[in-house]
MARVEX-344428 format. One record per residue (C-alpha): chain; x, y, z; residue in one letter. Coordinates in Angstrom, 2 decimals, decimal comma. Layout:
MARVEX-344428
A | X | Y | Z | A
...
//
This chain:
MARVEX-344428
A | 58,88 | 70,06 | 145,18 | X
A | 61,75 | 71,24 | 143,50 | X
A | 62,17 | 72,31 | 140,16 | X
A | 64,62 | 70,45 | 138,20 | X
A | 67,50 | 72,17 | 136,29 | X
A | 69,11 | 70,69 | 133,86 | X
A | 73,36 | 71,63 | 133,34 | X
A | 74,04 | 74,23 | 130,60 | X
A | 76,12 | 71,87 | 128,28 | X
A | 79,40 | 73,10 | 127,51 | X
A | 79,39 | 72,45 | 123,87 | X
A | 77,31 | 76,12 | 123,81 | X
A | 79,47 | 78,17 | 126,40 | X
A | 82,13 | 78,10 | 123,72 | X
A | 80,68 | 78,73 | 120,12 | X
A | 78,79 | 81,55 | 121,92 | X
A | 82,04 | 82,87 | 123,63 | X
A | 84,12 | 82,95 | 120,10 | X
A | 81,58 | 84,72 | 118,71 | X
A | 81,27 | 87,40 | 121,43 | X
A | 85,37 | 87,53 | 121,11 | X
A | 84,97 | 87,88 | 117,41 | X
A | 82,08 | 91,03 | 117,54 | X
A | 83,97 | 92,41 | 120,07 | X
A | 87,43 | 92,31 | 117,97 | X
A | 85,21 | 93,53 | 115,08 | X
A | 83,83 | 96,60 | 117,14 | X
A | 87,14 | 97,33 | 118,48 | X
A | 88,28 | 97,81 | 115,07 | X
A | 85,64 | 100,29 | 113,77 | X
A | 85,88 | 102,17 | 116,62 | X
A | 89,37 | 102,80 | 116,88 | X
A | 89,37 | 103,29 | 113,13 | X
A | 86,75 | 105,75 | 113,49 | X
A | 89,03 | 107,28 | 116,56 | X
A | 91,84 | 107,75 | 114,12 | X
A | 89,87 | 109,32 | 111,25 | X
A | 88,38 | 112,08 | 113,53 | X
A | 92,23 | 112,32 | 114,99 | X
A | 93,31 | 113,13 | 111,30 | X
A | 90,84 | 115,47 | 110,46 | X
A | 91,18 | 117,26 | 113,86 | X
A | 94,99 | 117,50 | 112,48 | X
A | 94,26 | 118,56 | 109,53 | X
A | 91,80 | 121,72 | 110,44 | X
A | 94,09 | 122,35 | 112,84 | X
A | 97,80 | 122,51 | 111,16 | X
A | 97,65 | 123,26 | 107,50 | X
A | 97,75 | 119,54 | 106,02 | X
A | 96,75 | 119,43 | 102,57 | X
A | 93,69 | 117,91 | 102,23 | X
A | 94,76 | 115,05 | 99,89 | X
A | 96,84 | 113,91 | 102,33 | X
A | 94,57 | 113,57 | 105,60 | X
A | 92,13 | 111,44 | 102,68 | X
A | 95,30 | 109,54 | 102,06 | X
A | 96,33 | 108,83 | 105,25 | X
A | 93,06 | 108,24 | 106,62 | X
A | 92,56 | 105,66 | 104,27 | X
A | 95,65 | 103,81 | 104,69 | X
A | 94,94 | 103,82 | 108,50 | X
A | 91,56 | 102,31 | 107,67 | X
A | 92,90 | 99,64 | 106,14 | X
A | 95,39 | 99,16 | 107,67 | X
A | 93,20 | 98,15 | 111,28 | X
A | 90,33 | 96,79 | 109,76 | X
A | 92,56 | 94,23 | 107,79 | X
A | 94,91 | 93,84 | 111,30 | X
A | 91,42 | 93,05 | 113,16 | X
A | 90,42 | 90,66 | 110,54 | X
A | 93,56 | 88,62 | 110,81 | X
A | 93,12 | 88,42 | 114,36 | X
A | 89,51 | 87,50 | 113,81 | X
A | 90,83 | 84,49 | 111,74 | X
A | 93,46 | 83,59 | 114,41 | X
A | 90,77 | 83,23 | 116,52 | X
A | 88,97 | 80,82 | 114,01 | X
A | 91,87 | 78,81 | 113,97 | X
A | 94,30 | 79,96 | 111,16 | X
A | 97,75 | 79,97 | 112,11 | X
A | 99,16 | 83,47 | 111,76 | X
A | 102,12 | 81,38 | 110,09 | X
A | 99,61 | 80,23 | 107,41 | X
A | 98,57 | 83,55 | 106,81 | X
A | 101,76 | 85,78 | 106,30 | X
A | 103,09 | 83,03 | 104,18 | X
A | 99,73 | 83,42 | 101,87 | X
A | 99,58 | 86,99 | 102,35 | X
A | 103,69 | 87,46 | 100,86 | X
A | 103,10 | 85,01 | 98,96 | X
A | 99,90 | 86,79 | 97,26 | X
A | 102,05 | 90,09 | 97,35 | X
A | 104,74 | 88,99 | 95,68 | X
A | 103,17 | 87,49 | 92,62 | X
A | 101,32 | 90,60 | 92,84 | X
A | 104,48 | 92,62 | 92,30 | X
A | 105,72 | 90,44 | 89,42 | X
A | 102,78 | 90,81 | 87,62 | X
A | 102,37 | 94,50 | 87,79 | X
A | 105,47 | 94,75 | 86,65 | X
A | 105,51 | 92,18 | 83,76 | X
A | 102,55 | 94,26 | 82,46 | X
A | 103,48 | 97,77 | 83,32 | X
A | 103,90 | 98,67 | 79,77 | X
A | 100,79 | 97,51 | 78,66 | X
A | 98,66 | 99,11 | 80,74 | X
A | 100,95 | 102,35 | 80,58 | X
A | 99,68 | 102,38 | 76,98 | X
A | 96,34 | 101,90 | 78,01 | X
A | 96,14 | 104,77 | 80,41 | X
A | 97,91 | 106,82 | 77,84 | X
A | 95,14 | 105,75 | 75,31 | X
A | 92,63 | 107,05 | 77,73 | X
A | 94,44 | 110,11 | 78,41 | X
A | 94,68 | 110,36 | 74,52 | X
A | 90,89 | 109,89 | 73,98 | X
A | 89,94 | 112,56 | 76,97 | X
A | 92,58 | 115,22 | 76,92 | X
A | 92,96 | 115,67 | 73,10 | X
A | 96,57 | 116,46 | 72,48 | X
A | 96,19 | 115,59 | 69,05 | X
A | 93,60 | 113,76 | 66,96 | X
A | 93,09 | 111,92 | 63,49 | X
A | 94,08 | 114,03 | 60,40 | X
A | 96,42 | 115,53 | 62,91 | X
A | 100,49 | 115,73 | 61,77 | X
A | 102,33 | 114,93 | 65,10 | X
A | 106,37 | 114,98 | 65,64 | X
A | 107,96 | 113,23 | 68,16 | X
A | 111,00 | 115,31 | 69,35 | X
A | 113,58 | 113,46 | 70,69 | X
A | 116,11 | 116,69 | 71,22 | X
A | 115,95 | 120,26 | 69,61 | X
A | 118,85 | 119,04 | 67,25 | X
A | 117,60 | 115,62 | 65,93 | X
A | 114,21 | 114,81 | 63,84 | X
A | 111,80 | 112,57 | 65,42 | X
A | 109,63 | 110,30 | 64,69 | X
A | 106,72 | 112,06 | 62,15 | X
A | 103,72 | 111,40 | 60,49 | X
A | 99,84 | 112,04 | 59,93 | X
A | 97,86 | 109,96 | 62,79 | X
A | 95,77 | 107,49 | 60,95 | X
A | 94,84 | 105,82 | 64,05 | X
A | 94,22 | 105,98 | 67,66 | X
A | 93,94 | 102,23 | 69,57 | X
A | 94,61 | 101,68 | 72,83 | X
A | 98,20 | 100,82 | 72,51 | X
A | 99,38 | 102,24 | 69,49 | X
A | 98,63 | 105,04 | 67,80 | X
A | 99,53 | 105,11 | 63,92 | X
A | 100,98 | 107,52 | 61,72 | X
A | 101,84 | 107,77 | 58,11 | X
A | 104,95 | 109,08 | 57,49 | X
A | 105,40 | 111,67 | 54,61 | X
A | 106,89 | 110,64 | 50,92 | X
A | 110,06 | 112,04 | 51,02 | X
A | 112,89 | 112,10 | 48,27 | X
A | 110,52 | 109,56 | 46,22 | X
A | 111,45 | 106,77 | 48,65 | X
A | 107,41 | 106,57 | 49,29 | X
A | 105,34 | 106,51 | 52,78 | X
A | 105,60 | 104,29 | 55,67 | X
A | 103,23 | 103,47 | 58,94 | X
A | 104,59 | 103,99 | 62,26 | X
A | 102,82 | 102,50 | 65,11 | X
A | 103,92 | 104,11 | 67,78 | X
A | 103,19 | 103,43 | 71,67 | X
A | 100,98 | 105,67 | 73,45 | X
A | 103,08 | 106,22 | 76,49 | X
A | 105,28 | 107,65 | 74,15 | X
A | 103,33 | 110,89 | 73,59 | X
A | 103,43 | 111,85 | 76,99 | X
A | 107,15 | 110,97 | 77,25 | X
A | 108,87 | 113,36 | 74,52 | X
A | 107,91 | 116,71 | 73,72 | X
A | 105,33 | 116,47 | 70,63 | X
A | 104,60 | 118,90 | 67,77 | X
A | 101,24 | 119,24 | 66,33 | X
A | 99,86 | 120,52 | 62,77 | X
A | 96,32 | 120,81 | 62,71 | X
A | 94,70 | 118,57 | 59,77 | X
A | 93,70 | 121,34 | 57,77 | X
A | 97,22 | 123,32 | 58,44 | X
A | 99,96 | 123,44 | 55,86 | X
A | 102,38 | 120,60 | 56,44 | X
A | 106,21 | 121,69 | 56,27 | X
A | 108,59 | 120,76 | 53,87 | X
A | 107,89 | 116,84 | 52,65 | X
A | 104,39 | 117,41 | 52,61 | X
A | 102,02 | 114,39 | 52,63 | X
A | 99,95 | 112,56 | 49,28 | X
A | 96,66 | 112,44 | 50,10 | X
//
């Protein structure tokens, strides 16, 4: 008697051979990611490359294939490469804007950071924003530090009485910036406290 074999329907042959395309396109990635990395590093132990920049580049490289094999895992799924430049500028693009519609803002945050951390001045501080050698700045005690502003009193001088300045952070670390200690004497104008 023979043994009866059925036929290998064709509806599995072709899930099965995506999905081998798909780990294959996947491993090809990794590996010649991994290929490149070792390349860089070989480079850079071999010529003098600063180190920051073999990191750099090695990461941009990584990327850079793992999100090319990724887009050619979803044109295998289907999605027309059309579809996904279009979504990808697209994406980009309103990325750009918005960085740029809100580069002040976090400018001052950073700054606020750097502010908090570094310590170039701090409350009870008198600070002086020097514009040139030849022109007074902006000055005043620093009342207080937020993350976009940081606000000063400025002295009473002439009678005309004392006024808050809030000034951006980003500010500090654009100008040159003179600094009296709290507890310092305060030059000419002096403060009411």
């Amino acid at each position: 008697m023979e043994a009866l074999t059925l036929p290998v329907p064709v509806l599995w042959i072709e899930p099965i051979w995506l999905g081998v395309q798909i780990l294959l396109i996947l491993v090809a990635g990794y590996v010649s990611q991994r290929f490149v990395a070792r390349a860089l590093t070989g480079l850079g132990e071999r010529y003098p490359l600063p180190p920051q920049l073999v990191i750099i580049l090695r990461g941009v490289l990584r990327w850079l294939i793992m999100g090319t094999a990724v887009l050619v895992v979803l044109e295998r799924l289907g999605v027309s490469a059309t579809v996904l430049w279009t979504a990808l500028s697209g994406f980009v693009a309103v990325a750009a804007v918005a960085f740029f519609a809100i580069w002040s803002v976090l400018s001052n945050l950073f700054c606020a950071v750097l502010i908090y951390t570094v310590g170039p001045f701090r409350l009870g501080d008198v600070v002086e924003l020097v514009d040139t050698t030849d022109k007074p700045g902006i000055k005043g005690r620093v009342v207080a530090i937020n993350l976009l502003y940081t606000t000063l009193i400025e002295p009473e001088e002439l009678g005309t009485g004392s006024a808050m300045v809030q000034v951006p952070n980003s500010l500090f670390f654009q100008r040159s910036v003179r600094r009296w200690r709290g507890s310092e004497a305060f030059p000419v104008g002096g403060f009411v406290e």
